[in-house]
C-alpha positions as CSV (number, residue, x, y, z in Angstrom):
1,X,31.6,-50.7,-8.3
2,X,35.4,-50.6,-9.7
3,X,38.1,-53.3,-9.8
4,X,40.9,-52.3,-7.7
5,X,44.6,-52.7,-9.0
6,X,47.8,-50.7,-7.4
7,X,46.1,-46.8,-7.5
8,X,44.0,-47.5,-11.1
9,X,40.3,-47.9,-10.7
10,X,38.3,-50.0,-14.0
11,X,34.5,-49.1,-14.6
12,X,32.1,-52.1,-14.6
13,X,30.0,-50.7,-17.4
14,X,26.2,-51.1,-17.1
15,X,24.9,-51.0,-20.5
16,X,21.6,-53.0,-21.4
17,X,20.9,-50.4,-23.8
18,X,21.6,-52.9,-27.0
19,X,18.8,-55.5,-26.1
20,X,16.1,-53.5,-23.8
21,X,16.4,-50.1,-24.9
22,X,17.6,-48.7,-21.5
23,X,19.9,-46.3,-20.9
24,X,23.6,-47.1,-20.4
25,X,26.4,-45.4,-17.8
26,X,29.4,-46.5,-16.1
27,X,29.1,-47.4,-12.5
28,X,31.6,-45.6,-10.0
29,X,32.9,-46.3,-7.0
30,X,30.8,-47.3,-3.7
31,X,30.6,-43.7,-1.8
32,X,32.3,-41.7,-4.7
33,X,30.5,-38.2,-4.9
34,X,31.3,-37.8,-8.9
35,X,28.2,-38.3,-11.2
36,X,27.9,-41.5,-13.3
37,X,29.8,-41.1,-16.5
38,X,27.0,-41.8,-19.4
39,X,28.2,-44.0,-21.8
40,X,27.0,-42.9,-25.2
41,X,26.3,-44.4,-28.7
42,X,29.6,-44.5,-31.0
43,X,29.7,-40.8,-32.9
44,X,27.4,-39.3,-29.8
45,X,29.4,-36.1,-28.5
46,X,29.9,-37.1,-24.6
47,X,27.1,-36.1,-21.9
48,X,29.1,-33.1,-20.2
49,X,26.8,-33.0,-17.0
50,X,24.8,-36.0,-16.2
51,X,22.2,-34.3,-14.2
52,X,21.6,-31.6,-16.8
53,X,22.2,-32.7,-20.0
54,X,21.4,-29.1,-21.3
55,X,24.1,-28.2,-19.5
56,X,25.8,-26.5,-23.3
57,X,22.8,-24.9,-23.7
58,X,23.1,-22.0,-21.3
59,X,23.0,-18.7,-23.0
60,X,26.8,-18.0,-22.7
61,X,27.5,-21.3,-24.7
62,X,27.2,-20.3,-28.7
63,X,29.4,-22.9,-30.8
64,X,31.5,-21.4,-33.5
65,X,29.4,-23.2,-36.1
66,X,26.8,-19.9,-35.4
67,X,29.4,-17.9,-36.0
68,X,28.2,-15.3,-38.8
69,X,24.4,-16.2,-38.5
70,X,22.3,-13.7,-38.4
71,X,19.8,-13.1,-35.7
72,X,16.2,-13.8,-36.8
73,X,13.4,-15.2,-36.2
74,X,11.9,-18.0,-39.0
75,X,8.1,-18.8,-39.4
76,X,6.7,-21.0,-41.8
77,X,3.0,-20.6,-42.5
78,X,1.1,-23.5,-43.0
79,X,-1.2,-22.3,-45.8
80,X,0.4,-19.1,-47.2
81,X,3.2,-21.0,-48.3
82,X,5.9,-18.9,-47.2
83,X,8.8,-18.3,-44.3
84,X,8.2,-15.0,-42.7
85,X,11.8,-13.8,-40.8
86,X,11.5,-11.3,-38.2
87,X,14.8,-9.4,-37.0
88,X,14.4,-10.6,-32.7
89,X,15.9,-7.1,-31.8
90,X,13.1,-4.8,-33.1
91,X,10.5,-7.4,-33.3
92,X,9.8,-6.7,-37.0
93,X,9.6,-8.4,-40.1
94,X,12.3,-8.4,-42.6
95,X,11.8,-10.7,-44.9
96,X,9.2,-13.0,-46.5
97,X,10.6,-15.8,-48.8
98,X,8.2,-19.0,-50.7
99,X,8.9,-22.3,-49.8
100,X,7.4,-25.8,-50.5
101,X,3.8,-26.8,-49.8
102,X,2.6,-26.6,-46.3
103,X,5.8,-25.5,-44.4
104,X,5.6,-27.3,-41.0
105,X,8.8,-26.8,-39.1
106,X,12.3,-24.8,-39.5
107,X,14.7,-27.3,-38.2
108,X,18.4,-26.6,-37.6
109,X,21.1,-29.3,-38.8
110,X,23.2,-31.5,-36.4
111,X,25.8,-29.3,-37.4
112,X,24.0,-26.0,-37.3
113,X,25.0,-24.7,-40.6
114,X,21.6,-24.9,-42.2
115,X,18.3,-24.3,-41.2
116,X,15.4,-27.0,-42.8
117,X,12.2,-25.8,-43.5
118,X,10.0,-29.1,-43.7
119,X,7.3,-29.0,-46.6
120,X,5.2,-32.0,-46.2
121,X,2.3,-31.1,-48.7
122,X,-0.4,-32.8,-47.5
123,X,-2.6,-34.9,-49.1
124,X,0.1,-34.6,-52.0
125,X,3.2,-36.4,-53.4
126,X,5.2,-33.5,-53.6
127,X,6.7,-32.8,-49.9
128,X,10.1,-31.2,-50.3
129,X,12.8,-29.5,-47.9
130,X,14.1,-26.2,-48.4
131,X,17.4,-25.6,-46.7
132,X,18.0,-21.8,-45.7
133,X,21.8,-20.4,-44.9
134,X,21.6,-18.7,-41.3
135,X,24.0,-16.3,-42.2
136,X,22.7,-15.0,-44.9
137,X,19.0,-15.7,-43.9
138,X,17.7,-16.6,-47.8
139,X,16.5,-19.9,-49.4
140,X,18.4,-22.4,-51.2
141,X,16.6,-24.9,-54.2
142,X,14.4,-27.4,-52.5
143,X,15.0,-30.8,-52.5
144,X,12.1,-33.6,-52.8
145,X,11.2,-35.7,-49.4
146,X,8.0,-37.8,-48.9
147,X,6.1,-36.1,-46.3
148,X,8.5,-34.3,-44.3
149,X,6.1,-33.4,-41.3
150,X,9.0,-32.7,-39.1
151,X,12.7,-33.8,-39.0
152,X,15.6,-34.9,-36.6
153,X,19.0,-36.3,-36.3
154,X,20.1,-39.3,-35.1
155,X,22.8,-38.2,-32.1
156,X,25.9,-38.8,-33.7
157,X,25.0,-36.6,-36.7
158,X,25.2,-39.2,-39.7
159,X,21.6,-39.8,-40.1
160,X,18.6,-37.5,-40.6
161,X,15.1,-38.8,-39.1
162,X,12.4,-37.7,-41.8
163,X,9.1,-37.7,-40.0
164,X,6.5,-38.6,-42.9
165,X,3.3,-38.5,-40.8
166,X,1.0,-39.7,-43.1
167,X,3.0,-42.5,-43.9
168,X,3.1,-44.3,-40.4
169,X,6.7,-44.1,-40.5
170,X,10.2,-42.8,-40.5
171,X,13.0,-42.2,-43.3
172,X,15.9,-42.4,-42.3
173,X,18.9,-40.1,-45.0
174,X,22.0,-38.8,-44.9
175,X,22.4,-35.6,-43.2
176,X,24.2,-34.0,-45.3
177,X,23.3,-34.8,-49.1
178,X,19.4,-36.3,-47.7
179,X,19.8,-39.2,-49.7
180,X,17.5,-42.1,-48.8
181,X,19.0,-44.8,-46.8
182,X,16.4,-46.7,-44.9
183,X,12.5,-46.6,-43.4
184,X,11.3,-47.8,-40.7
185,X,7.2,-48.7,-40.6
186,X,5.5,-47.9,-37.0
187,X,1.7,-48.9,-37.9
188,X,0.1,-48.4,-34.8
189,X,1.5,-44.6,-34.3
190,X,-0.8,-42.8,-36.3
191,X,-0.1,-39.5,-36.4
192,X,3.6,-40.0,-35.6
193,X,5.2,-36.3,-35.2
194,X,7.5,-34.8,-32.1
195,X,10.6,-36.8,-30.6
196,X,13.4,-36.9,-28.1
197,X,16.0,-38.7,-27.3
198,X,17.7,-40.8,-24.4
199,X,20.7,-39.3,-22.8
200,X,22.8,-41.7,-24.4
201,X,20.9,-41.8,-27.8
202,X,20.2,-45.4,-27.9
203,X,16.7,-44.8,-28.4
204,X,14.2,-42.5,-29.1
205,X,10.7,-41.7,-28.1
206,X,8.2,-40.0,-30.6
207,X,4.3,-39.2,-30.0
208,X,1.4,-40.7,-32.1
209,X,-1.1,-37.7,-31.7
210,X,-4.4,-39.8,-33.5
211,X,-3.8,-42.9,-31.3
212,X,-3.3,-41.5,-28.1
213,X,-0.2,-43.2,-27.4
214,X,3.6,-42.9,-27.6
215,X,6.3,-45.4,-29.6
216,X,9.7,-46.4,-28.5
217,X,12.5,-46.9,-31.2
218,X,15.8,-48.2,-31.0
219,X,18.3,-46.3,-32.6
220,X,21.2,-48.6,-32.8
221,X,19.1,-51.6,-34.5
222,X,16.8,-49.4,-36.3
223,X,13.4,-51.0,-34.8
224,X,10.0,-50.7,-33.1
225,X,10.7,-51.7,-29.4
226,X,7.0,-50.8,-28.4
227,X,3.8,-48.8,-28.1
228,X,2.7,-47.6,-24.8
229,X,-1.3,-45.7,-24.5
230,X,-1.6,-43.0,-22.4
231,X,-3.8,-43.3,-19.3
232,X,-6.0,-40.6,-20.2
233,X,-4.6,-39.0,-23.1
234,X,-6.3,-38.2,-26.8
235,X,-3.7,-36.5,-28.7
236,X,-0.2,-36.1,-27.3
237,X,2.4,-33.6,-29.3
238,X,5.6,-32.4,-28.4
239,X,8.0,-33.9,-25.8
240,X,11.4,-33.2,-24.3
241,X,13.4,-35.0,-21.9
242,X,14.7,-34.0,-18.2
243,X,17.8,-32.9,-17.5
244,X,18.5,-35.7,-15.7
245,X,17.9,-37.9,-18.3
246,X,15.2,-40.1,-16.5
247,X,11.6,-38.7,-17.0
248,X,9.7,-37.7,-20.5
249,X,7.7,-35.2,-20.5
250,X,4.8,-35.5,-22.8
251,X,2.4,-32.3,-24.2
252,X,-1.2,-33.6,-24.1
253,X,-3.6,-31.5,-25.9
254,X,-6.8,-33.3,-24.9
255,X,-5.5,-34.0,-21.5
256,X,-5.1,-30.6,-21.0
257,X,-1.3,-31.2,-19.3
258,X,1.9,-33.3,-19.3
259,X,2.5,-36.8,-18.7
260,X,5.7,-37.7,-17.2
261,X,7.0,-40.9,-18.5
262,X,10.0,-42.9,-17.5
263,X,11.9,-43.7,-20.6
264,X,13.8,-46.7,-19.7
265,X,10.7,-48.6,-18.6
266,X,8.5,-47.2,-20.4
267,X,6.0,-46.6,-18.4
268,X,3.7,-43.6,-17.3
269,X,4.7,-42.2,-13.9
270,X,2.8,-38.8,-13.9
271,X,0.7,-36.0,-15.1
272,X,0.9,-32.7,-14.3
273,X,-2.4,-30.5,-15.7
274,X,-1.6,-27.1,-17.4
275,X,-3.7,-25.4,-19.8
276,X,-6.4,-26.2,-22.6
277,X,-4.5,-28.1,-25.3
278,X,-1.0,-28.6,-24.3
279,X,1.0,-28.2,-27.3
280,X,4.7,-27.3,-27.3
281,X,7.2,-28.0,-25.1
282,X,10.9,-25.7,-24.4
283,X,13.6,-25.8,-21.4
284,X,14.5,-22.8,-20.3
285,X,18.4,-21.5,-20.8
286,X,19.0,-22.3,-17.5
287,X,17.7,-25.9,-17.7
288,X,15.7,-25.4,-14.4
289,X,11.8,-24.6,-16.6
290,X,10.0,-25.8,-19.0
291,X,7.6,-23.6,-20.4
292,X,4.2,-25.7,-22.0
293,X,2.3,-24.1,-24.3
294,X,-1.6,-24.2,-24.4
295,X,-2.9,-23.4,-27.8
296,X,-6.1,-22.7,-26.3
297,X,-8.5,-25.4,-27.9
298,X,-8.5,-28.9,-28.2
299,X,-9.1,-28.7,-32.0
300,X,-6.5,-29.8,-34.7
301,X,-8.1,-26.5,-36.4
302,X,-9.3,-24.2,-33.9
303,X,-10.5,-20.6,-33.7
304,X,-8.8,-17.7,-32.8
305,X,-8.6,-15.6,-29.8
306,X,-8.7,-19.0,-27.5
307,X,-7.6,-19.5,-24.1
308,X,-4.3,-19.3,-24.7
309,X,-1.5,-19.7,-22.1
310,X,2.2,-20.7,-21.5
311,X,2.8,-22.8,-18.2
312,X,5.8,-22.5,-16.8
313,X,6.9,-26.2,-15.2
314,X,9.6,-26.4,-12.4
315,X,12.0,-29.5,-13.4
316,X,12.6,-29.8,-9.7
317,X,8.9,-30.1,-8.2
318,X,7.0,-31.0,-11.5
319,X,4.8,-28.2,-11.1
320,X,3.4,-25.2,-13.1
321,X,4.7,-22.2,-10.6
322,X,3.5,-19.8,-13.1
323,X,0.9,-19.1,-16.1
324,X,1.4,-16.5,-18.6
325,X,-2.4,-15.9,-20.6
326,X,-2.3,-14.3,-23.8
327,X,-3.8,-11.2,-23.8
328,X,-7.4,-11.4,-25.6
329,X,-6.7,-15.0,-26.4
330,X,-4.7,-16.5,-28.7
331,X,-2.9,-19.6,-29.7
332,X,0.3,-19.6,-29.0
333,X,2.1,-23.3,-30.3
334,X,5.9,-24.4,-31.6
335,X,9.0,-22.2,-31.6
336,X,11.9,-21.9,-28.9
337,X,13.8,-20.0,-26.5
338,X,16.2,-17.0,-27.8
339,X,19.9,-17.6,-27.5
340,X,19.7,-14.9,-24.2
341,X,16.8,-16.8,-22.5
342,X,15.2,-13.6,-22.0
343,X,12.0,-13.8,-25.0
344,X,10.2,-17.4,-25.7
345,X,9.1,-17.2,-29.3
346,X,6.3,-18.7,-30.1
347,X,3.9,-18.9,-33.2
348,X,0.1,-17.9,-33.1
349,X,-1.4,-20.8,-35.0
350,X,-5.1,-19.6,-35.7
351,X,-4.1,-15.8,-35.1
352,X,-1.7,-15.4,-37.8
353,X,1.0,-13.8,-36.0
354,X,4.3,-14.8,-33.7
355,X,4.8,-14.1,-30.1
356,X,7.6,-12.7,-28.0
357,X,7.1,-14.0,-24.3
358,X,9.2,-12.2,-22.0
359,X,10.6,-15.1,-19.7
360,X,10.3,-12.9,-16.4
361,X,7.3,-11.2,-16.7
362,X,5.3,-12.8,-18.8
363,X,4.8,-9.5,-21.4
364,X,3.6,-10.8,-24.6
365,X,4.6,-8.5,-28.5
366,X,2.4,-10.0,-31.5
367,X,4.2,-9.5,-34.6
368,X,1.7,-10.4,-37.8
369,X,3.0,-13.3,-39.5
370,X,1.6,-14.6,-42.9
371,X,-1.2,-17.4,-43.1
372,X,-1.3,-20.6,-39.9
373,X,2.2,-20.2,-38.6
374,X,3.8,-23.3,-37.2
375,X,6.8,-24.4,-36.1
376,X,9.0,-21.6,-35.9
377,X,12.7,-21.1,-34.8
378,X,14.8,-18.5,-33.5
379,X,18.7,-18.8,-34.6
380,X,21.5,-18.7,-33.3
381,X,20.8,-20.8,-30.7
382,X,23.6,-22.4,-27.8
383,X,24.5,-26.0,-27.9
384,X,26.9,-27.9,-29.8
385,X,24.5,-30.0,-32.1
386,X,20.7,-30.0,-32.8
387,X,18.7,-33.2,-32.8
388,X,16.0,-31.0,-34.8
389,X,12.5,-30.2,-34.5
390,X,12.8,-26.5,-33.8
391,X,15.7,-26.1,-31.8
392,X,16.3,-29.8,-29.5
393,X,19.7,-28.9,-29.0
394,X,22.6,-30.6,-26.4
């Protein structure tokens, strides 16, 4: 409801956020047809739609920071070492440039001006990130990280979110200069990996792949606000928000499927089976898909040629109203959406190449890639800031 004085109306701002971890709006008034107004953490660019909140992510929606980059494709393989960059309009390979050991991810900044390629050598003490200028598509010096599985960004830029797997926990450093400022131990998420974030970025969600189970961080006060095991889960991986801003949606690649999870409560609320190890997860330009990828074995290393698939989830029913197969099997597992929507990029994890999915009919190109590609990106991509991984942009 509002306070009424003269012709002025006064939120009553619901906002439990600080002490629960659920999500915060301001209330409007009884039988008003505008959306609630989200109210967002301090530094948080504002939610422009509250019932899409990838609303600046349509294809027509490029931020000037892009402006200049060049349009490739980035793949870093997991044992040759290396970033292979493939040119999106003729689907070949331009490039091929050495990184750190065991590249991971290529994650683009909360400002979009440099693309991170996570190194998290493992079973080492050497894990590094390499940052790469998008406009001129080359390698800068490294910079050392303890194990920099993946990487994000707090929402309102100032922090980056080091993901150091092995180490049961998260580092949090500046965005800019990655200079340490604080960790945060969360012992019972073994395995701790893939993220997202509330619509108002008080808190965060990330998956704990050998557990089983998920962990819920608060982002304001910088602590563990619980664990939550999944019903019949084994190893959960990537997960991405609604556009609403109310339901998780969690890759299982044991389950086979996605678990929908409402964030506020924390609590499981659905499953909806796709293929055989549900991997990645990607919206689609329009924010009305997601497309699921199914790497095709529920192995951490698995073969090649697997049953390989992308599902392709409507937001609106929660169901997979299509299935695109890889032809002769593959293993298709992290990348994004092209800045278009028209190709869903997608790396071939034990095939050693990178896929362009056409989003309407489902046509898959291979391009050979070097050694276990992983999470790859395509850039430019709309929205206005990244929150990381591979592309989680807003």
């Amino acid at each position: 409801m509002k306070h009424r004085v003269g012709r002025q109306f006064f939120p009553i701002t619901l906002c439990l956020g600080l002490v629960v971890g659920t999500s915060c709006w301001a209330a409007e008034p009884t039988g008003s047809t505008a959306a609630r107004t989200v109210v967002t953490v301090p530094g948080m660019p504002p939610v422009m739609n509250p019932t899409n909140l990838y609303s600046e992510t349509t294809a027509d929606k490029l931020s000037p920071a892009v402006a200049g980059a060049l349009p490739r494709v980035y793949v870093p393989n997991r044992i040759s070492g290396d970033v292979t960059v493939i040119d999106p309009a003729t689907f070949k390979v331009v490039d091929t440039f050495k990184v750190g050991i065991n590249p991971q991810h290529v994650v683009p900044s909360w400002d979009l001006k440099t693309l991170w390629v996570a190194n998290n050598a493992e079973g080492r003490t050497d894990g590094s990130l390499t940052p790469v200028d998008p406009k001129t598509g080359k390698p800068g010096r490294s910079i050392p990280v303890d194990d920099p599985y993946n990487m994000y960004f707090t929402p309102d830029g100032k922090s980056a979110i080091i993901v150091a797997e092995a180490l049961k926990r998260l580092d949090f450093r500046d965005a800019q200069t990655m200079t340490f400022q604080s960790s945060l131990a969360t012992p019972r998420c073994a395995g701790i990996n893939h993220a997202d974030f509330s619509i108002d970025g008080r808190y965060a969600i990330f998956t704990c792949e050998f557990r089983g189970s998920l962990v819920k961080v608060d982002l304001v006060n910088r602590k563990v606000l619980g664990y939550l095991k999944l019903s019949k889960g084994g190893m959960p991986q990537d997960i991405r928000i609604s556009p609403d801003g109310k339901v998780f949606y969690i890759a299982d690649m044991h389950a086979d499927g996605v678990f929908l999870i409402d964030g506020d409560t924390f609590t499981e609320v659905g499953f909806i089976p796709a293929g055989i190890g549900t991997h990645g997860l990607y919206p689609s330009r329009d924010g009305k898909k997601l497309y699921a990828t199914n790497r095709g074995s529920h192995k951490v290393v698995g073969p090649p040629r697997g049953q390989g698939s992308v599902s392709v989830i409507d937001f609106a029913t929660r169901k997979v109203e299509a299935t695109w197969p890889i032809p002769g099997g593959g293993s298709p597992d992290m990348g994004n959406v092209s800045a278009d929507g028209k190709y869903l990029w997608l790396s071939g994890r034990f095939d050693n190449v990178a896929y362009a999915i056409n989003t309407t009919t489902g046509e898959v190109k291979s391009i050979p890639v070097g050694k276990e590609p992983h999470g790859l990106t395509i850039w430019p991509q709309p929205g206005r800031y990244s929150l990381g991984h591979t592309g989680n942009l807003r």
